[in-house]
MARMARFI-765964 format. One line per 10 residues: for each residue z, x, y of N, C-alpha, C. Coordinates in steps of 0.001 Angstrom, whole numbers. Atoms other than C-alpha are relative to their C-alpha. Example, Ala and Ser with C-alpha at 12.3 -4.5 7.8 and 13.67 -1.06 7.14 Angstrom:
0/890/-1190/7800/12300/-4500/0/900/1200  -60/-820/-1190/7140/13670/-1060/730/-770/1090
END
This chain:
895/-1026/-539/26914/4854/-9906/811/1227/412  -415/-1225/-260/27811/8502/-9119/-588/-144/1243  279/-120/-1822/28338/9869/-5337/-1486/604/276  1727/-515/-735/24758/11543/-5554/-488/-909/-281  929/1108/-549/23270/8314/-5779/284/-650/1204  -72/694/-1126/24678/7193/-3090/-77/648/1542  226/-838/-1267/24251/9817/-769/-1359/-320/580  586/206/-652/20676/8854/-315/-620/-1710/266  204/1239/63/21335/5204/-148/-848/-615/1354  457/820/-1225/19450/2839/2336/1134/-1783/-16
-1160/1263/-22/21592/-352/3827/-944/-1007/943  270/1100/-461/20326/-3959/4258/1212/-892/391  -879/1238/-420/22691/-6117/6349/-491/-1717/-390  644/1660/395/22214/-9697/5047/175/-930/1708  -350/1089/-742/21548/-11844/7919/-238/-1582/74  -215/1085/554/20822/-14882/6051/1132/-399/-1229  -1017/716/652/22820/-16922/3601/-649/-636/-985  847/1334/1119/21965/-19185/273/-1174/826/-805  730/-712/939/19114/-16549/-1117/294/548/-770  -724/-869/1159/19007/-14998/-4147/-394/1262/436
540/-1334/-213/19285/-11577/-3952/-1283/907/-419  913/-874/442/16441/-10003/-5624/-1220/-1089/660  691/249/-1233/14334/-12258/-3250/71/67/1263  67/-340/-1032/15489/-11965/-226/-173/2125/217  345/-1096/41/15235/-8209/-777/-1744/759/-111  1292/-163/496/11568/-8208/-1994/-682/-542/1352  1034/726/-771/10393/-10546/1334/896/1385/1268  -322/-725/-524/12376/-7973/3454/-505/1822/-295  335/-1428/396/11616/-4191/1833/-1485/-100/-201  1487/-86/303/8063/-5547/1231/-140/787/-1523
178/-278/1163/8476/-4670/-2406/-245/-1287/-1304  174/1028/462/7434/-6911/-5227/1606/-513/-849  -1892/1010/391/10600/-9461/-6656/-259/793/-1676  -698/-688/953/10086/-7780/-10230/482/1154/-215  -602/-1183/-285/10401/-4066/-8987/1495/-129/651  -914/-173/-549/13430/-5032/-6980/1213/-647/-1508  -752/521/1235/14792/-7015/-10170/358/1192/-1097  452/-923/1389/14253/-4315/-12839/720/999/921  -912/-721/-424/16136/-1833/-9920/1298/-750/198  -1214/36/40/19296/-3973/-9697/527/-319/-1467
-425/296/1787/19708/-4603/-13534/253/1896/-211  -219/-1839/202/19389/-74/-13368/1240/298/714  -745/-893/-403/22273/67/-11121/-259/114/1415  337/-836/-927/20396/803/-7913/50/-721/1219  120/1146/-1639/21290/-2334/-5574/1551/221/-159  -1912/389/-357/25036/-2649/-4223/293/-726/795  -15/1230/-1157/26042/-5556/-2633/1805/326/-38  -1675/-615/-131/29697/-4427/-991/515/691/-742  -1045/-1167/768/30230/-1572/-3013/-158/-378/-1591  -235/529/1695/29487/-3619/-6305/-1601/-256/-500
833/708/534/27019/-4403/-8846/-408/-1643/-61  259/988/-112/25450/-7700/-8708/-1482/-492/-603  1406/-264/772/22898/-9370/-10606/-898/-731/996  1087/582/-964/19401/-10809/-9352/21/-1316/815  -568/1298/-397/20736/-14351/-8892/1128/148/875  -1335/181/-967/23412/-13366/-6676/-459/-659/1259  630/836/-1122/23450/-15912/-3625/643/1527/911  -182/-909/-1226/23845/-13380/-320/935/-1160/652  -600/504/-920/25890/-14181/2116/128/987/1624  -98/-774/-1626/25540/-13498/6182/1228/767/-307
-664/-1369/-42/27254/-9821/6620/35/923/-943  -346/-736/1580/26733/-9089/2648/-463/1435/716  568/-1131/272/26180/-5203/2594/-738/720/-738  1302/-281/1363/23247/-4224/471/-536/1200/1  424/-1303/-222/22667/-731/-205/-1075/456/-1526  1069/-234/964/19972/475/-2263/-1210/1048/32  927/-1054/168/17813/3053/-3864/-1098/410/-1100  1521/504/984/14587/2078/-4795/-1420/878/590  1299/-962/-569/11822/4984/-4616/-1551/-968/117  1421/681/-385/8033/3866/-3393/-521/1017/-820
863/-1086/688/5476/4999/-5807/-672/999/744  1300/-867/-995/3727/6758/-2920/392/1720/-746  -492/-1589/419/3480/10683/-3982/161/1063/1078  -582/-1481/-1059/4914/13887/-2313/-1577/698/-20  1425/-1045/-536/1280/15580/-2503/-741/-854/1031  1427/646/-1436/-943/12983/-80/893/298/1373  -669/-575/-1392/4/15010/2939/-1113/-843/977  468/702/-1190/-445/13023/6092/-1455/713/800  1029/-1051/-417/-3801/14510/7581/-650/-1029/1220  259/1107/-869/-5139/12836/11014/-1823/64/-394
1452/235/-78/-8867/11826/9874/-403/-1014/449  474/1323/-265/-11267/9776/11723/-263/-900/-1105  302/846/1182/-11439/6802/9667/-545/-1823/774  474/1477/-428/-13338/3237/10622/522/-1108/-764  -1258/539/392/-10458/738/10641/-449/-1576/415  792/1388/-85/-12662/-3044/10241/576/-1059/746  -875/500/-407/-9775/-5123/10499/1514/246/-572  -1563/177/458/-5838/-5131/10305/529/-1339/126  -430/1178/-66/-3927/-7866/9087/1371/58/-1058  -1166/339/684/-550/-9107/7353/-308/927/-1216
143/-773/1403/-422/-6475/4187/-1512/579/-469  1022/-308/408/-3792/-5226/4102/-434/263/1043  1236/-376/-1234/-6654/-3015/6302/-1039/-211/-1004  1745/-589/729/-10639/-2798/5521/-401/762/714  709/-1586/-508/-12123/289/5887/-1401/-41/-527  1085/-430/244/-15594/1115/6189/-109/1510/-343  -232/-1261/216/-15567/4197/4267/-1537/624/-134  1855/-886/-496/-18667/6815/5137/-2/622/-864  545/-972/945/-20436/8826/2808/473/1532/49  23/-1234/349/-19547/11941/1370/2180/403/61
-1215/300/313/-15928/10589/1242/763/-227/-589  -715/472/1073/-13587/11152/-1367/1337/-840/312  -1200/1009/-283/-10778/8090/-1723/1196/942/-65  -1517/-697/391/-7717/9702/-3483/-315/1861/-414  -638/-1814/34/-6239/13511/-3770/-593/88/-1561  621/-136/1819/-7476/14811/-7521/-46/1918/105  46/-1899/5/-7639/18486/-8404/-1189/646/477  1127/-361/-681/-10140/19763/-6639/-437/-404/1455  104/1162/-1205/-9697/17760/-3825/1614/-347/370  -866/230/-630/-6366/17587/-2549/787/-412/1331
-73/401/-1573/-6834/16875/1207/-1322/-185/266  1505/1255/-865/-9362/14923/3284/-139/-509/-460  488/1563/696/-9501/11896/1595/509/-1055/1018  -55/1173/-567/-9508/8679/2781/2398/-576/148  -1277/135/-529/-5721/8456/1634/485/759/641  -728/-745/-841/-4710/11132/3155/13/-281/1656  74/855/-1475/-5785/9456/6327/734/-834/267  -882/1033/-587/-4244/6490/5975/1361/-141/-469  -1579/469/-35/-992/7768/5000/487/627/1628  -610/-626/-1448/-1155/9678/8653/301/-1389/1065
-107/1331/-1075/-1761/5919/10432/1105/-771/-788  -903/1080/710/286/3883/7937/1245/728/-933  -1099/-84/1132/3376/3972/6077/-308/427/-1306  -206/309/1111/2993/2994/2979/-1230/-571/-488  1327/366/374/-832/2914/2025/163/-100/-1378  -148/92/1007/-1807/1413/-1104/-1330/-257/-351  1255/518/448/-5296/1735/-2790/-90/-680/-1249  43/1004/815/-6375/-1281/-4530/-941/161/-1119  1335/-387/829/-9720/26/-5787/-737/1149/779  999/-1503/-75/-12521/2999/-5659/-1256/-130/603
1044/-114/-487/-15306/3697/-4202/-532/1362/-527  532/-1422/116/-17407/6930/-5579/43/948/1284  -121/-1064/-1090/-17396/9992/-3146/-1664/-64/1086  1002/-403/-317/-20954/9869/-2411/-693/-2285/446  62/1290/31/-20909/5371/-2356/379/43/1917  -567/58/-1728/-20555/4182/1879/758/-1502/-759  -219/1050/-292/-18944/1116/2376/1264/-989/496  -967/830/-338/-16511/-1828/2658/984/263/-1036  -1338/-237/799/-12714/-982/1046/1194/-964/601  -1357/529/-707/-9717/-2878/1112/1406/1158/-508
-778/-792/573/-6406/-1126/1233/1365/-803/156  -705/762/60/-2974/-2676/472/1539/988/1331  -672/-604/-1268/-412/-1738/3720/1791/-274/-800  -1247/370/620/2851/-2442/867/-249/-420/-1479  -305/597/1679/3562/-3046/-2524/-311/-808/-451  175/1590/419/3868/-6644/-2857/-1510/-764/232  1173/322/-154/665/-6985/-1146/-1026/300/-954  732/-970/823/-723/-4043/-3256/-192/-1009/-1381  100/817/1579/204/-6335/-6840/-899/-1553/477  316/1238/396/-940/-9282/-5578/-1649/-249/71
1661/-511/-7/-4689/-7745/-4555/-953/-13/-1108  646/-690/1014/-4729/-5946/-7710/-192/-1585/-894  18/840/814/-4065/-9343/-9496/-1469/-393/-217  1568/938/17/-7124/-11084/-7785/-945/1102/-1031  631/-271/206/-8766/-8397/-8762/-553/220/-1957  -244/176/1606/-7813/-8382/-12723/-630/-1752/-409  -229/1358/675/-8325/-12176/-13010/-1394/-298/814  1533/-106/-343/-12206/-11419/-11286/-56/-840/1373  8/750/-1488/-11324/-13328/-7710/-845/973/928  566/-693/-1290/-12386/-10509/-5475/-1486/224/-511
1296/368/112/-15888/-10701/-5103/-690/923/760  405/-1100/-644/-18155/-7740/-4378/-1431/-505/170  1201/-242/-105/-21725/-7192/-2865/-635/1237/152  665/-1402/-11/-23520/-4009/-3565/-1688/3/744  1448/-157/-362/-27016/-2919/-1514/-105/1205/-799  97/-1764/566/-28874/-269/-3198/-1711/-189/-109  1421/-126/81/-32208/1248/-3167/-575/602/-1760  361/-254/1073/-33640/1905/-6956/-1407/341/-313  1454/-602/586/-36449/4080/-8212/-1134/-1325/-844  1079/951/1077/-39629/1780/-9300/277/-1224/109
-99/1097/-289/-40283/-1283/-9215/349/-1410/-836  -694/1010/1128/-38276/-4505/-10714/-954/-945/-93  775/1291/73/-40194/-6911/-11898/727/-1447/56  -599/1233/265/-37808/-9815/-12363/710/-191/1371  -372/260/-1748/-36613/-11307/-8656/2407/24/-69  -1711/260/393/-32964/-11619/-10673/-37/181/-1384  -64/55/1334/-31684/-10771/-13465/1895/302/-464  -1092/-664/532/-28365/-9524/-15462/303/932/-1161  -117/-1189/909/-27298/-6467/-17177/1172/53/-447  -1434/370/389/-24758/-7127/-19587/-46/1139/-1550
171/-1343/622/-24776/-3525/-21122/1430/856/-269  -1459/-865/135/-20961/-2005/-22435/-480/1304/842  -517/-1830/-744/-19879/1376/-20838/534/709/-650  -899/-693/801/-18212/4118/-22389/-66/1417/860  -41/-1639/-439/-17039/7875/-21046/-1019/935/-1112  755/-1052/1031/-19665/10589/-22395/557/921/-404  -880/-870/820/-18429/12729/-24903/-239/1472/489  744/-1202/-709/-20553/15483/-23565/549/592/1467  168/-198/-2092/-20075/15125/-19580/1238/-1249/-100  -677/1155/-470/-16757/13645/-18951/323/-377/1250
103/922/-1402/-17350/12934/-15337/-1336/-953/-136  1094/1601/13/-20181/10449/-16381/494/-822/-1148  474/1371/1147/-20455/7242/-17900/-1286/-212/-677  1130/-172/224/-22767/6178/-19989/-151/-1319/-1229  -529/1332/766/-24045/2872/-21962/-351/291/-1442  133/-275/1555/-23298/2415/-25537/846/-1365/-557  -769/1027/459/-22291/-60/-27802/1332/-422/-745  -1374/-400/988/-19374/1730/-29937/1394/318/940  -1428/-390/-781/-15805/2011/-28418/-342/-138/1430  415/360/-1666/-17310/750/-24936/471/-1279/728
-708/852/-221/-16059/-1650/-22674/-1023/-1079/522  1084/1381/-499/-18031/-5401/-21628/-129/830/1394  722/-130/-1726/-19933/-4409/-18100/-948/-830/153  1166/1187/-167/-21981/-7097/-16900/-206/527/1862  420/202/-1345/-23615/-6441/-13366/-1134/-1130/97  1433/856/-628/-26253/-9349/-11480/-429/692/586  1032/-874/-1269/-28805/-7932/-9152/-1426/-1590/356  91/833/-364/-30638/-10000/-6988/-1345/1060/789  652/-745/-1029/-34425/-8421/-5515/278/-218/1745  -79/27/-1413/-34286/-8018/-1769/-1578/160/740
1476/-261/-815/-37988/-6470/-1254/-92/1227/-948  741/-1233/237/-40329/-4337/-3077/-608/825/895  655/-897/-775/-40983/-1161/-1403/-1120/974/-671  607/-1340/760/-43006/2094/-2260/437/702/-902  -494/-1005/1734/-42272/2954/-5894/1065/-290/321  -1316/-10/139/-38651/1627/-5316/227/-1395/552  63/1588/-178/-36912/-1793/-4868/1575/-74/708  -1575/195/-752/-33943/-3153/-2690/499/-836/-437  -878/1009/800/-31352/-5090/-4328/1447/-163/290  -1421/99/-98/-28531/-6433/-3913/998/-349/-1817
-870/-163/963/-25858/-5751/-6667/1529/-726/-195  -1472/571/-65/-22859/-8062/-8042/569/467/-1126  -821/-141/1134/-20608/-6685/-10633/1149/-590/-267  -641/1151/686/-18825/-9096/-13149/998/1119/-299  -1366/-1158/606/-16666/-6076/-14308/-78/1401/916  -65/-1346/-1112/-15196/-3252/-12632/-215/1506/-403  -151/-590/577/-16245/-440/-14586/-459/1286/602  443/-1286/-961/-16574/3468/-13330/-1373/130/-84  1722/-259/-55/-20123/3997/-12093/-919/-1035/-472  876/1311/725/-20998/636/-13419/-1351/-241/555
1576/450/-911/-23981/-235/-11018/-854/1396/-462  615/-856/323/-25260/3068/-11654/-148/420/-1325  942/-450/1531/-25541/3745/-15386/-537/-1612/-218  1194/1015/617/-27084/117/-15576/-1024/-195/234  1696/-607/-926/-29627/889/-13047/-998/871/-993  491/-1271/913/-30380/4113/-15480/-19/-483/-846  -304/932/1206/-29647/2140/-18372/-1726/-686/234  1614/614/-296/-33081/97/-16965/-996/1153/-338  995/-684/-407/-34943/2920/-16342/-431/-306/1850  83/213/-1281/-34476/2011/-12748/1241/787/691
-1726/-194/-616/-31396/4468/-11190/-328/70/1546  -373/264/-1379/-30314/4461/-7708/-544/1568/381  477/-1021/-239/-32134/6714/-5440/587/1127/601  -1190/-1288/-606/-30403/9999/-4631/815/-103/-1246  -1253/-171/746/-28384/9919/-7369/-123/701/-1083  -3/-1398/624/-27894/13372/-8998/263/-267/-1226  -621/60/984/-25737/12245/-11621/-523/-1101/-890  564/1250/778/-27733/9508/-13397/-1283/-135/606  1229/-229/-446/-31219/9976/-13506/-773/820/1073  745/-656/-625/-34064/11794/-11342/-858/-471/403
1076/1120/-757/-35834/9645/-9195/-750/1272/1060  504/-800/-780/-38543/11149/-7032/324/178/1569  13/38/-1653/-37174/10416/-3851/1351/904/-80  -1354/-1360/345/-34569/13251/-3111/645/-816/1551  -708/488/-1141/-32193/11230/-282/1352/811/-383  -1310/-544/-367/-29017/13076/1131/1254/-343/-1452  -1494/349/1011/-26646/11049/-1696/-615/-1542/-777  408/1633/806/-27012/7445/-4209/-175/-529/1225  365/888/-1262/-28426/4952/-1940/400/-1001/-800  -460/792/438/-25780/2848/-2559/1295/-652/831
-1152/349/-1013/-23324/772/-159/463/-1388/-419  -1081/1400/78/-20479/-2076/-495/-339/-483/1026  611/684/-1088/-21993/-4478/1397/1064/-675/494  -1118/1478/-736/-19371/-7553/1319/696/-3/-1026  -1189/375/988/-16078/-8079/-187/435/-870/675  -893/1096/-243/-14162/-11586/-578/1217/37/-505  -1045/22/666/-10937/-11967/-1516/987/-999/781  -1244/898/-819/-7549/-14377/-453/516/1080/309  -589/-992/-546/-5756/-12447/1965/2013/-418/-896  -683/145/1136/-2537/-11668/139/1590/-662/711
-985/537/-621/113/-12939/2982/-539/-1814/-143  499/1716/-545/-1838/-16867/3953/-697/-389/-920  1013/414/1275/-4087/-16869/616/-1142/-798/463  1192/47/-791/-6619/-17577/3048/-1283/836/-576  889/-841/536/-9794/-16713/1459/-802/622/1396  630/-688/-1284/-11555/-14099/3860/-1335/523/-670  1055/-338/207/-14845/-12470/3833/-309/1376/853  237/-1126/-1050/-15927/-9098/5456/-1503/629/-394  1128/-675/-49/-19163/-7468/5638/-197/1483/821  -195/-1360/-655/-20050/-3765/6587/-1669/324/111
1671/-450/-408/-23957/-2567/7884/-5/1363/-717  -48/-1254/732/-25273/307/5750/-349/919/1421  -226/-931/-1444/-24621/3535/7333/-1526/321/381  778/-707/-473/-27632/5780/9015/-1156/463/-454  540/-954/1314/-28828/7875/5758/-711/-1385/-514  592/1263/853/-29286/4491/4065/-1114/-833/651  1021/1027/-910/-31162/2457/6888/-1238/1032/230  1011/-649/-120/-33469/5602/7619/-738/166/-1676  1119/-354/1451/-34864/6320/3605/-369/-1969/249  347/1235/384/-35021/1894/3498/-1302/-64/1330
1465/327/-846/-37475/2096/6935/-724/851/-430  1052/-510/427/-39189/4486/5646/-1085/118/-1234  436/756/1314/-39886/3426/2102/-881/-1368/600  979/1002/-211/-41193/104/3911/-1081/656/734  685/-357/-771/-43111/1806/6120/-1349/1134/-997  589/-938/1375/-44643/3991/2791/-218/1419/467  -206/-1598/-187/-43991/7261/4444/920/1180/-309  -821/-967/433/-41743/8783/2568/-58/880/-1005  865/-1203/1129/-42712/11617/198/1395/859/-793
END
């Protein structure tokens, strides 16, 4: 290595013995064991001044210096926003995120987001998944790396388990059903989705009635795949879209934003693999159009 790598080295004192190095580094830096592997094979670990490979045993006093960047980016400037913080725990928060809240920085949007919040409380925030800008609800966020891969896993291999509420124009006839309708980006409008059967990807959502109201129906929503806007172009896809929602369909009821909230997410927590459960109450906007739809006064 050259002296400008080492000028902005960081130093782990070993104070155990018998581990291999590219694990005891990974349960310490909170980084995952193949990022720390794949940086000492580059060069970027030094154990006393030397190269060493991943299998090296440590030894109490080894000197371990190393310079391994965090994907986090130089633009999510720290910003102090209120943010509703569910629970904290070993590698992971849940956030009840409120309406009209964009998650991540994007061009047009570079501050006030949700991350930008929680890189002002936390270190090393890591979002696992999305929520639309205009969606309320329950989010998990990964508080480290290692946690971050092992979230995303569940979430690739379909473990984490979502519940969507939503209010939908007209009325369903079937008490349950499933919409197993591909997705694809519109060629036209590439901030929507839209269903099709050519170059599109499998989307399967369940829906489950809750209560017929006035010209609109409450449902609860499970999606089998994670696909952008999924619940909402299959809603539209019906001829049933979510009410308020500008961007997919024109329902008669004009509400503030989609009447659409993350009810409950499951998942194993990613330190104890303790399966957990969390639930979040729809916000304000959502509970006032749903009493008033039962109540048939809403115009």
């Amino acid at each position: 290595m050259n002296q400008r790598k080492h000028k902005d080295k960081k130093v782990l004192k070993a104070k155990d013995t018998g581990k291999r190095l590219d694990k005891y580094m990974a349960e310490h830096l909170k980084f995952s064991r193949s990022k720390i592997k794949r940086n000492i094979k580059k060069g970027r670990v030094l154990v006393n001044k030397k190269n060493k490979s991943p299998h090296y045993t440590i030894k109490e006093g080894d000197l371990i210096e190393y310079e391994i960047k965090s994907r986090r980016k130089d633009h999510i400037i720290p910003e102090n926003i209120p943010l509703e913080i569910v629970e904290e725990k070993e590698g992971y928060i849940i956030i009840n995120k409120h309406p009209d809240m964009v998650v991540h920085p994007a061009p047009g949007n570079p501050d006030g987001t949700l991350l930008n919040g929680l890189a002002y409380k936390y270190k090393t925030p890591r979002l696992v998944h999305r929520l639309d800008k205009d969606t309320s609800g329950v989010m998990i966020a990964a508080l480290d790396e290692k946690s971050a891969l092992r979230i995303k896993k569940q979430f690739k291999k379909k473990k984490v388990k979502k519940i969507y509420l939503a209010l939908v124009d007209g009325i369903l006839e079937n008490d349950a059903g499933e919409i197993d309708v591909p997705i694809k980006r519109d060629t036209r409008d590439r901030t929507k989705m839209r269903a099709g059967w050519t170059r599109a990807r499998k989307s399967t959502t369940r829906y489950r009635v809750r209560k017929r109201l006035n010209n609109a129906t409450y449902i609860e929503a499970y999606p089998l795949t994670g696909r952008t806007h999924q619940i909402r172009v299959h809603f539209d896809h019906l001829g049933h879209p979510v009410i308020g929602d500008r961007k997919y369909g024109d329902p008669p009821f004009r509400a503030p934003r989609q009447m659409l909230h993350a009810w409950q997410v499951s998942f194993e927590e990613p330190a104890s693999k303790k399966r957990v459960s969390y639930t979040v109450k729809v916000p304000e906007d959502f509970q006032k159009i749903l009493t008033e739809l039962k109540n048939n006064s809403y115009k």
